[in-house]
VMD Tcl script that builds the backbone (N, CA, C; Angstrom):
set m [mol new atoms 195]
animate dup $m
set s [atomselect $m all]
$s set {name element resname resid chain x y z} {
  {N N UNK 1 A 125.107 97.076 96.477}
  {CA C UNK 1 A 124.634 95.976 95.666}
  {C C UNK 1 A 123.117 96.004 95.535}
  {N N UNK 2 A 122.296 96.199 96.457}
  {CA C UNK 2 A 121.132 96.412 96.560}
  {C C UNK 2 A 120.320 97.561 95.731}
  {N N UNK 3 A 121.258 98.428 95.512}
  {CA C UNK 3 A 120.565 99.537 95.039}
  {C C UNK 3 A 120.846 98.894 93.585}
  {N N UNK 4 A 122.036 98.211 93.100}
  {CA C UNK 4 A 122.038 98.316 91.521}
  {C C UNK 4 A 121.061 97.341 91.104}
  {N N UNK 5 A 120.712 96.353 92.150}
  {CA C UNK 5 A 119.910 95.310 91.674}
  {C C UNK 5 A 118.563 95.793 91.797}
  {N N UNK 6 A 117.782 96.552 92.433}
  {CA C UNK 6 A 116.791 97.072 92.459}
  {C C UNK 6 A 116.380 98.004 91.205}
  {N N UNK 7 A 117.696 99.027 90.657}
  {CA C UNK 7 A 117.823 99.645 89.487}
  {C C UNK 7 A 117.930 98.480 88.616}
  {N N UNK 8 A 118.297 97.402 87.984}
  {CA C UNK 8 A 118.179 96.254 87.478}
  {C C UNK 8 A 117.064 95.728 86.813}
  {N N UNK 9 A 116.391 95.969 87.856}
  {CA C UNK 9 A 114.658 95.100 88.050}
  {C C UNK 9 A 114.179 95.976 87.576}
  {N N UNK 10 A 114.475 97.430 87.697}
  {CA C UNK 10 A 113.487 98.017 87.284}
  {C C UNK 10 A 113.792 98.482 85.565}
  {N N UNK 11 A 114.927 98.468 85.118}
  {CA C UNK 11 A 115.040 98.423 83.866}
  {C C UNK 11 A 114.590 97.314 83.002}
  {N N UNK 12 A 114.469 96.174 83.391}
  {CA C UNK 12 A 113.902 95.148 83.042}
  {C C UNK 12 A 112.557 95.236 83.004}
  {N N UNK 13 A 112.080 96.040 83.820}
  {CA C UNK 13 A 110.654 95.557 83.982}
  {C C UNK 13 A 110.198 96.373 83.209}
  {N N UNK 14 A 110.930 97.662 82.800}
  {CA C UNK 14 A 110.563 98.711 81.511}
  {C C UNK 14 A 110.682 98.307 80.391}
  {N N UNK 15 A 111.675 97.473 80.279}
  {CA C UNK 15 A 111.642 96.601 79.063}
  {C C UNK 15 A 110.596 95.438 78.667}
  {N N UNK 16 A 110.495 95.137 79.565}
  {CA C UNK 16 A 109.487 94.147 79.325}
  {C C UNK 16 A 108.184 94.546 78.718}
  {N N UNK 17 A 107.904 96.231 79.699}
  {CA C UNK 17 A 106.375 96.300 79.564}
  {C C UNK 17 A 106.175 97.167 78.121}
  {N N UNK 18 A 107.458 97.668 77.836}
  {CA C UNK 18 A 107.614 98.053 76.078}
  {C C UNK 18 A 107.334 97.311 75.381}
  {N N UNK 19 A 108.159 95.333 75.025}
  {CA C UNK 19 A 107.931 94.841 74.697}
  {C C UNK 19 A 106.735 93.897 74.432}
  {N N UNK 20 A 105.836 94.235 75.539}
  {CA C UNK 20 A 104.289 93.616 75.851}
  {C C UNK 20 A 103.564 94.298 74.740}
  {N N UNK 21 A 103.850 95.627 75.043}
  {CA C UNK 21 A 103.029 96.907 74.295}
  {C C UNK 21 A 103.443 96.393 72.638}
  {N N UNK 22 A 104.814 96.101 72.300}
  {CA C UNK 22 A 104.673 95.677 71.131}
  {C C UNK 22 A 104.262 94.354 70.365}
  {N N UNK 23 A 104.096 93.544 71.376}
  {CA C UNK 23 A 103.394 92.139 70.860}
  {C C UNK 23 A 102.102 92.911 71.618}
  {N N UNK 24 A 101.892 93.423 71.687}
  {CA C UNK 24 A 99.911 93.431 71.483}
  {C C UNK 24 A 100.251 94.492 70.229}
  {N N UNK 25 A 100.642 95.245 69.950}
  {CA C UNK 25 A 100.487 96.095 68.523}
  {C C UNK 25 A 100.464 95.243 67.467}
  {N N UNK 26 A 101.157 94.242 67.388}
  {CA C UNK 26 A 101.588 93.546 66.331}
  {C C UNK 26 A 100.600 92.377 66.740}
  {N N UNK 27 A 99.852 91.937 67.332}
  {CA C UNK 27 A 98.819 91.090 67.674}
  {C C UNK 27 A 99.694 89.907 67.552}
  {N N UNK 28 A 100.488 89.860 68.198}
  {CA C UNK 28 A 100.929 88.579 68.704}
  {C C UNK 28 A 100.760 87.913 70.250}
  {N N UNK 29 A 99.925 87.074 70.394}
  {CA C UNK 29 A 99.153 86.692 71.497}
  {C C UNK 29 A 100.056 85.974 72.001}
  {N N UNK 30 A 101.110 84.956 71.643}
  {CA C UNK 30 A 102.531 84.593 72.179}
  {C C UNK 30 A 103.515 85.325 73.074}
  {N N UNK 31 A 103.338 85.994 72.241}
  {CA C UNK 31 A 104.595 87.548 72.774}
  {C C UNK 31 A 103.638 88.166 73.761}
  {N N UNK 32 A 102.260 88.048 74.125}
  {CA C UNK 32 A 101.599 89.244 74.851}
  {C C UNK 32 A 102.051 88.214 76.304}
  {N N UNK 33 A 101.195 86.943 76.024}
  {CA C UNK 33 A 101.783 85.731 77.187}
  {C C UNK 33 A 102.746 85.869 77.670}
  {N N UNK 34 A 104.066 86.056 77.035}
  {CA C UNK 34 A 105.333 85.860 77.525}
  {C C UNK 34 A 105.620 86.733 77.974}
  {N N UNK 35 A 105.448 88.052 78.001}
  {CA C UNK 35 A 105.776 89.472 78.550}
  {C C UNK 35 A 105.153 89.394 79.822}
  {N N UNK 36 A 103.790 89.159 79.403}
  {CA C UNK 36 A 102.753 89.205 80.702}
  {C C UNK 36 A 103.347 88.345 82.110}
  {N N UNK 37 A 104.020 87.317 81.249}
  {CA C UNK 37 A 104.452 86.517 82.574}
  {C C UNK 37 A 105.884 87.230 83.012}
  {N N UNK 38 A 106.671 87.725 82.302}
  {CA C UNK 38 A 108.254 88.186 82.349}
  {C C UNK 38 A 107.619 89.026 83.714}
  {N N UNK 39 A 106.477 90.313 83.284}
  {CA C UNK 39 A 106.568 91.365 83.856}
  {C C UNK 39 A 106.147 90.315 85.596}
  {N N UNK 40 A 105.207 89.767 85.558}
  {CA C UNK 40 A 104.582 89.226 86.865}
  {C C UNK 40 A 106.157 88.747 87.897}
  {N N UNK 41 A 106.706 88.033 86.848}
  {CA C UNK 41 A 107.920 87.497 87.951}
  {C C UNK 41 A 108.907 88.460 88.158}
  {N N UNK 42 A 109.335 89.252 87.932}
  {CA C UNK 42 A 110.390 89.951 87.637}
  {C C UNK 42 A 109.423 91.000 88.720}
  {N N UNK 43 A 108.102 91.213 89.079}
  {CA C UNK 43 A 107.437 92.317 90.493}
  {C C UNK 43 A 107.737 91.228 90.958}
  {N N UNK 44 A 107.083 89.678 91.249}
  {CA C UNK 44 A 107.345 88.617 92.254}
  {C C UNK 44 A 108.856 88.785 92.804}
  {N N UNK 45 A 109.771 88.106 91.875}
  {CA C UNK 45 A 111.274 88.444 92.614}
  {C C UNK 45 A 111.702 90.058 93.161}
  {N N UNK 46 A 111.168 91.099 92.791}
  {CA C UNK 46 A 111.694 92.299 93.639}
  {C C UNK 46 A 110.854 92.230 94.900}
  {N N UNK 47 A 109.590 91.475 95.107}
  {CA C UNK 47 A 109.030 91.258 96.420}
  {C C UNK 47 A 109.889 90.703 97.615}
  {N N UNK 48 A 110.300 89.541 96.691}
  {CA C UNK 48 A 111.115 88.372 97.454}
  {C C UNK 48 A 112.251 89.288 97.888}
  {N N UNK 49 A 112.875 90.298 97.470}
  {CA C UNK 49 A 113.739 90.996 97.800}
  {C C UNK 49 A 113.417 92.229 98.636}
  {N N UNK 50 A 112.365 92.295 99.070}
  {CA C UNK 50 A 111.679 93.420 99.629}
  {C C UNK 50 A 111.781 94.267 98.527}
  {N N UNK 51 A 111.848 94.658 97.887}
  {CA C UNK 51 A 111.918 95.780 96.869}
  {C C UNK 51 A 110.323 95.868 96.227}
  {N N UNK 52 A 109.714 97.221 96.207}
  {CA C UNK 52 A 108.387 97.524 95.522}
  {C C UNK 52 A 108.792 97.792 94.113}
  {N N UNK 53 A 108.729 97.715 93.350}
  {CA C UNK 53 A 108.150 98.012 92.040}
  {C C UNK 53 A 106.871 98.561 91.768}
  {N N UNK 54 A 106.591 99.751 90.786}
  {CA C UNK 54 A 105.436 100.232 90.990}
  {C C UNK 54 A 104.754 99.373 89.853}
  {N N UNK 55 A 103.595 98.984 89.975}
  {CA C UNK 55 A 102.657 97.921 88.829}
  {C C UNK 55 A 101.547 97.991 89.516}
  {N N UNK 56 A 100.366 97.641 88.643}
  {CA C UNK 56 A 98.920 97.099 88.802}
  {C C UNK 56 A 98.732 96.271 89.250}
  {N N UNK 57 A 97.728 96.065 90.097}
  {CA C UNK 57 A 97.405 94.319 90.274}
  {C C UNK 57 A 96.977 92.986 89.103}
  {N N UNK 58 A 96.679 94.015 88.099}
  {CA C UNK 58 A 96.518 93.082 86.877}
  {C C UNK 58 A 98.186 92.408 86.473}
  {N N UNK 59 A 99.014 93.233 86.372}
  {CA C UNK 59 A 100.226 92.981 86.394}
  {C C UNK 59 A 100.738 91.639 87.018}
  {N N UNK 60 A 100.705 92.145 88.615}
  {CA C UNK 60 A 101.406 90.755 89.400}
  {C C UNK 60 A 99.920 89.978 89.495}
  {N N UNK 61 A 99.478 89.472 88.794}
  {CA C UNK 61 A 98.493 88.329 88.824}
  {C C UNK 61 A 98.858 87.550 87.147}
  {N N UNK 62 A 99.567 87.975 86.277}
  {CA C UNK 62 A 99.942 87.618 85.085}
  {C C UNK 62 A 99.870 86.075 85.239}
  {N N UNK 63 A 100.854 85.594 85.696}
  {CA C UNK 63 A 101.734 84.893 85.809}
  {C C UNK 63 A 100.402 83.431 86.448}
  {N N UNK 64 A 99.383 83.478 87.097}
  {CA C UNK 64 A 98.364 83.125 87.789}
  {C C UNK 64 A 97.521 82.636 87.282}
  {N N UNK 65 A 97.425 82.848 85.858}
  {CA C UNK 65 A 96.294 82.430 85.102}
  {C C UNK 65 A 96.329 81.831 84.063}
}
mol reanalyze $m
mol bondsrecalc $m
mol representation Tube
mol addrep $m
């Protein structure tokens, strides 16, 4: 169970950071917000799970500001 949910998180979190990439192409500052925060919680909850995710610190601070 652990392993699929860890594989989970991390497909999500690829998705997300695609979708970031395309609301900043398309200069949508809504969509950049909302990604920015998706990606922050989605490293937060694989923490809470012990699970690393690889990201920036700009990344898990999204969500913070």
């Amino acid at each position: 169970m652990t392993a699929m949910f860890d594989q989970e998180l991390r497909e999500q979190l690829a998705r997300a950071r695609k979708e970031l990439a395309a609301a900043r192409a398309e200069g949508d500052a809504d969509g950049v917000q909302a990604y920015e925060g998706r990606i922050a919680g989605l490293i937060r909850l694989a923490a809470q799970h012990g699970i690393t995710l690889p990201h920036s610190a700009d990344e898990e601070e999204q969500d913070l500001r």
